[in-house]
N, C-alpha and C positions, 0 to 999 in steps of 0.2 A: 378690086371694087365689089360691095355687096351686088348680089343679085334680086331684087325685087321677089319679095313675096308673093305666091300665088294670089293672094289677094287682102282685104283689108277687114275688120269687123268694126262695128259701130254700134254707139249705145242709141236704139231709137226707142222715142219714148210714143206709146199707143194708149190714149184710154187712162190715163195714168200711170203706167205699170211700165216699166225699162225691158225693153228685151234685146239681145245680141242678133244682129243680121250681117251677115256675109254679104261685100260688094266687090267689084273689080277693083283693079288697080287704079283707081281714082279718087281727084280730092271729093270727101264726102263729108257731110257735115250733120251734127245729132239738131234733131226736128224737135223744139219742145212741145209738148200739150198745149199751150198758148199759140205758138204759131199756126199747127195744126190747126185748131179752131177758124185764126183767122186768115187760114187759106197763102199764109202769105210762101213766096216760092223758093226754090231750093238756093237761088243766084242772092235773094238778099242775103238769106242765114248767113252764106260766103261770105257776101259785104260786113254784116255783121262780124263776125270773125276776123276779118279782116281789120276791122274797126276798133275793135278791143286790142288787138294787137300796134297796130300803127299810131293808135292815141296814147302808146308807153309815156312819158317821158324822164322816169326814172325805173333804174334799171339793175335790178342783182344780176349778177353773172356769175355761176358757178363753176367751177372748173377744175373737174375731177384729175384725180391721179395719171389714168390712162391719154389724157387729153395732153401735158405737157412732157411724158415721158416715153421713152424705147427702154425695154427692158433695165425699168428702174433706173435710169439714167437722163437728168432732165437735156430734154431736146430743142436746143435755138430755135430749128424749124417750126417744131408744132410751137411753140412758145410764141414765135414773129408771126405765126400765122392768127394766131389767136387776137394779138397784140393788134394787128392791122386790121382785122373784125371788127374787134369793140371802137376802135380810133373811126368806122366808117356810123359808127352808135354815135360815137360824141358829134362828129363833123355834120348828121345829122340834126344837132342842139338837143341829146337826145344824156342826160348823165347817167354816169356808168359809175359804179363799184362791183368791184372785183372780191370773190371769195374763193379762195384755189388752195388746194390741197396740193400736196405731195411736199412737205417738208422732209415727212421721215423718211419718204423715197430717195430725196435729193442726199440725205446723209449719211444712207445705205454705202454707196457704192466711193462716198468722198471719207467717211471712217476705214476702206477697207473690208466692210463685210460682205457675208454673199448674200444675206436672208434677213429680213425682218425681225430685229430682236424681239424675246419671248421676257427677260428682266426689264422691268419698268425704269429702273434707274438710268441703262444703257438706251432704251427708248427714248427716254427724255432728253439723254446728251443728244442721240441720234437727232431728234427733232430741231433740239437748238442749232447744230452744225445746219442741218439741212434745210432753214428758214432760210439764216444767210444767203444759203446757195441759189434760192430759191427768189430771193430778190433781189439779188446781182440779174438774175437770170430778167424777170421782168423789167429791173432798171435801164438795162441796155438795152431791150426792143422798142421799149416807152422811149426813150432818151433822143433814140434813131427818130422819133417822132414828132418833139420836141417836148413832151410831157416830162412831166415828174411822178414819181409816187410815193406813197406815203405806207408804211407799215399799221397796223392795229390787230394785235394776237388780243385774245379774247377768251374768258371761261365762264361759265356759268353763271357763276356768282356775278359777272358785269349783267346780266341779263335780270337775275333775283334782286337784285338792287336796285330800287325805284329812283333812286338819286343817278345811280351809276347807268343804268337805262337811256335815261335821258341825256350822263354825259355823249356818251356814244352818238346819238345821234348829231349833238353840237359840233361836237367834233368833227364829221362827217361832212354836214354841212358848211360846216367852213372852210376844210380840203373843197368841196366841191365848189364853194364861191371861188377860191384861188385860182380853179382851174386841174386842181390833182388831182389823180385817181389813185381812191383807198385802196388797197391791197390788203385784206380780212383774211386771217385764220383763226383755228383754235388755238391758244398756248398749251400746245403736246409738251413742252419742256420743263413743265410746273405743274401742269393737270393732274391729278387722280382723283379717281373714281365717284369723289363725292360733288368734284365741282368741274366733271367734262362734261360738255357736250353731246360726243358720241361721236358722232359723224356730220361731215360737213353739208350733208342737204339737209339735216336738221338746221345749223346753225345759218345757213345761208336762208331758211326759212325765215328764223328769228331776227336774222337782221333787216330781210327784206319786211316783215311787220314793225320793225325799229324803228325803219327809214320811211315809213309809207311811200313805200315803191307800189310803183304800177305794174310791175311783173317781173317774174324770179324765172332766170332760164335755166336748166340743169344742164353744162356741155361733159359728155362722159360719151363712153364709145358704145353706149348704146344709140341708135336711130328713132330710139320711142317706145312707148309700152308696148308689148305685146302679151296677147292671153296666155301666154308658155314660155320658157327661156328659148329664145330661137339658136339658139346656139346649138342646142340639144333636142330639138323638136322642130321640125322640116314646116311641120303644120301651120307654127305658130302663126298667129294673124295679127297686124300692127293694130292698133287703136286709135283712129287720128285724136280723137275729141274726149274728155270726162264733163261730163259737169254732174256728176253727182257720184259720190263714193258707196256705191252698192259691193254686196258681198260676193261680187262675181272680180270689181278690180283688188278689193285687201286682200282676196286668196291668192294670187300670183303671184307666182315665188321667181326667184333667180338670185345669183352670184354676184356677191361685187368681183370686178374684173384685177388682176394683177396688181398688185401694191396700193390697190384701196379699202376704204371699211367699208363704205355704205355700198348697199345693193338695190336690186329692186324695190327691196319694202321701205326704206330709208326715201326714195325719191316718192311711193304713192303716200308716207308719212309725213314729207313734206309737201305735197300736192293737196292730203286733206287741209293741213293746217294754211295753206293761202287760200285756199277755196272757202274758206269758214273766213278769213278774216276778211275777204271781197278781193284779194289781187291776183294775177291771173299766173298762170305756172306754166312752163313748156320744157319738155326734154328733148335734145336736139345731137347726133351726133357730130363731134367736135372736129371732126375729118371730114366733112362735109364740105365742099368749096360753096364759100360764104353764105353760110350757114343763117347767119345773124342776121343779115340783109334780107333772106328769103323767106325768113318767118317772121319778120316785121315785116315784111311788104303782102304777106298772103299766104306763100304757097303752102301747099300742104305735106310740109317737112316735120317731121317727129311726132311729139303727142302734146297736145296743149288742154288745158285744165283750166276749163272755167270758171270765174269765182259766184260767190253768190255776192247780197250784199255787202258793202264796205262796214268794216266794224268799228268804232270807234276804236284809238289805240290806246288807250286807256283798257278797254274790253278785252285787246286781243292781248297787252303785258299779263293782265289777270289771269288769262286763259292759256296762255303757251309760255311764258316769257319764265317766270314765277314757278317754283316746286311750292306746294301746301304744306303749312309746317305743324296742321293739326286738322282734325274731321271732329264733323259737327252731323250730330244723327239728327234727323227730323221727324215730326209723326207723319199720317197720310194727309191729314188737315194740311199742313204748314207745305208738304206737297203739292198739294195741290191748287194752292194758292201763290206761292212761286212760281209753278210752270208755266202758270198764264203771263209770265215776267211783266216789270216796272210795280214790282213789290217787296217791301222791306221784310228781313228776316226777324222777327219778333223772339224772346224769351220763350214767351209760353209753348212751343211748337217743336223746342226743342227737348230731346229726350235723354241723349247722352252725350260727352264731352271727351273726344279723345285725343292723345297728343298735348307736349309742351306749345304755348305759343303767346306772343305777347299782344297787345292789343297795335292795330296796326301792320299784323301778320297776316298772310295767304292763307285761305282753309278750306278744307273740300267741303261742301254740304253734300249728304249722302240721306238715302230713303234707310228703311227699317232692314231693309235688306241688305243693306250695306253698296249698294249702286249710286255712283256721283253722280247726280245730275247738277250741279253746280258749283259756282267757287266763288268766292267775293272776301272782303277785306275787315277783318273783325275789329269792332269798339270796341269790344272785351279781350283781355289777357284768358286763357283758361282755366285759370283758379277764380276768376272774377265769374266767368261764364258755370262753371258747375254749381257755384252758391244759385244762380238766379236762374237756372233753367228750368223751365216746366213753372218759374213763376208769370202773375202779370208786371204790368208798366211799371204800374201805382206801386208794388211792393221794392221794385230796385234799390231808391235810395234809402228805405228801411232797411233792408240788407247789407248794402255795402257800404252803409254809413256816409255816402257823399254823393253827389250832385254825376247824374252821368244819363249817356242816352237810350232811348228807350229801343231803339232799334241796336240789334244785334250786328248787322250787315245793312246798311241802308240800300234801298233801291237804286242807286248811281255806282254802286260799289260790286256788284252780287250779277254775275252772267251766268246763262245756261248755255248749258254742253249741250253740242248737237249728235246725235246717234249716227 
């Protein structure tokens, strides 16, 4: 059984400005400037907190490598144990989908190997054998339950796909009317480099913006962020609360743990992107006795990450879902006239044209410096876009000989990056 850290740190915000304070071993909760002001006391923020949590009613569940396995070897135990969590999620009317790693784990030790293949091709068998194993394994806890589930591997390209985007979600939803619970991975058995994912708290990010879920939990055998790897630093101090990604949480480093990819910077890369798109994030150790139930009811188990507002999901495929298939330079004018956002990216503003891309493609708008501050969905092909850049409206269909729109990236189309 861990033993409680000396104590806890917290992001309090003073005057505007975040600064890190050291507390005891107690639930504590970050104070914003608006509350501050208006005096309001430490017991609501809780309720608050509280409130954001227990109004879930859809739900990612992530479910790290370490959490279903014993030395690479998947475990009935932690597996039924997990199973019977999420089952007290549903019983609650509360819908759950599942995103859980460890295929290539499960097909490590079922091919006979001792170690993690380093050849891509044996990888990829390894993954296929170890999917199987890996939903027999779910099958039979669920089954004990009377549930069913449903498989859906997954790569990049379903995400980049604005058609394929949306089947996902159909599809989702319609297990969920039945009554199934999705069981989500990445397709490791087909994947390379140009259409993986990476890691499964990225992808479980992406699907909880898929599904407009109301919170993404990370179960991994960590207990929550801490300012240092506690593993390796006695020091470390846990962090119950984020609600804003300052340069004090992206410097924190640590290890993903045994037979996993993702690490520490994978779960706060996942934690910015729900907190940019409004749902809330929480990392929770998965050996916790009911773990699920305790951080939906309150207590102050792991680290939870506050959103900002809800983005639309049109906004957030633009923004996460989608790789840019071409950049588009702008002047400081045209900067600074988008930043003020709910404005169209116009011809004249732009300066240079880089990258193949058709019209209907993802594209970075970027300043003179070459810094993205935005992305949105171009009317022009890029051989269309270099003839008419740096021109006006009026000269378009002079140019391209036919009837087309005067906006480059319309104002419904075109998001800003948040720093």
């Amino acid at each position: 059984m861990r033993s409680k850290p000396p104590g806890r740190r917290i992001l309090l915000s003073r005057g505007g400005s975040l600064e890190w304070q050291n507390r005891p071993y107690r639930p504590c909760y970050h104070i914003s400037p608006r509350l501050l002001k208006q005096g309001i006391p430490k017991w609501f923020i809780a309720m608050e907190r509280r409130k954001t949590l227990s109004k879930a009613g859809r739900i990612v569940v992530k479910v790290g490598t370490a959490s279903i396995t014993d030395d690479l070897v998947l475990s009935d135990r932690k597996v039924g144990k997990i199973v019977r969590e999420i089952m007290g999620l549903k019983k609650d009317g509360r819908e759950v989908i599942i995103v859980s790693s460890g295929a290539i784990a499960a097909g490590i030790r079922k091919m006979g190997l001792e170690q993690r293949p380093r050849d891509l091709h044996m990888l990829q068998a390894t993954a296929a054998v170890g999917q199987n194993e890996l939903m027999k394994a779910y099958g039979k806890a669920f089954n004990r339950q009377g549930v069913n589930v449903a498989q859906i591997l997954l790569t990049r390209d379903d995400f980049c796909s604005r058609s394929r985007y949306l089947n996902i979600r159909n599809t989702v939803n319609t297990l969920l009317k039945q009554g199934t619970t999705p069981i989500i991975n990445e397709n490791d058995s087909v994947g390379v480099e140009e259409i993986k994912v990476g890691d499964n708290d990225t992808l479980s990010a992406l699907v909880a913006s898929n599904l407009n879920a109301d919170l993404l939990i990370l179960m991994s055998s960590m207990d929550g962020l801490y300012t240092r790897d506690p593993v390796r630093d006695r020091n470390a101090i846990k962090i119950d609360v984020v609600d804003k990604m300052t340069g004090d949480i992206k410097s924190i480093k640590g290890k993903s743990r045994l037979g996993g990819v993702g690490g520490i910077q994978s779960k706060i890369q996942a934690g910015k992107i729900m907190m940019d798109c409004g749902i809330a994030m929480a990392i929770v150790d998965s050996g916790m006795k009911d773990v699920l139930s305790r951080l939906i009811n309150g207590e102050p188990v792991g680290t939870v990450f506050i959103p900002d507002k809800r983005m639309e999901n049109k906004q957030q495929w633009i923004l996460f879902s989608s790789a840019a298939k071409g950049f588009i330079v702008v002047d400081e004018g045209a900067v600074r006239v988008l930043s003020k956002g709910k404005a169209s990216l116009l011809p004249s503003g732009i300066t240079k044209v880089k990258g193949i891309f058709d019209r209907g493609d993802l594209v970075a708008v970027v300043d003179g410096r070459g810094r993205e501050f935005a992305r949105g969905i171009s009317n022009f092909s890029s051989d269309d876009l270099a003839k008419i850049r740096g021109r006006q409206c009026s000269e378009i269909v002079k140019i391209l000989k036919r009837k087309a729109c005067k906006e480059v990236i319309n104002n419904d189309n075109i998001v800003l990056i948040k720093r």
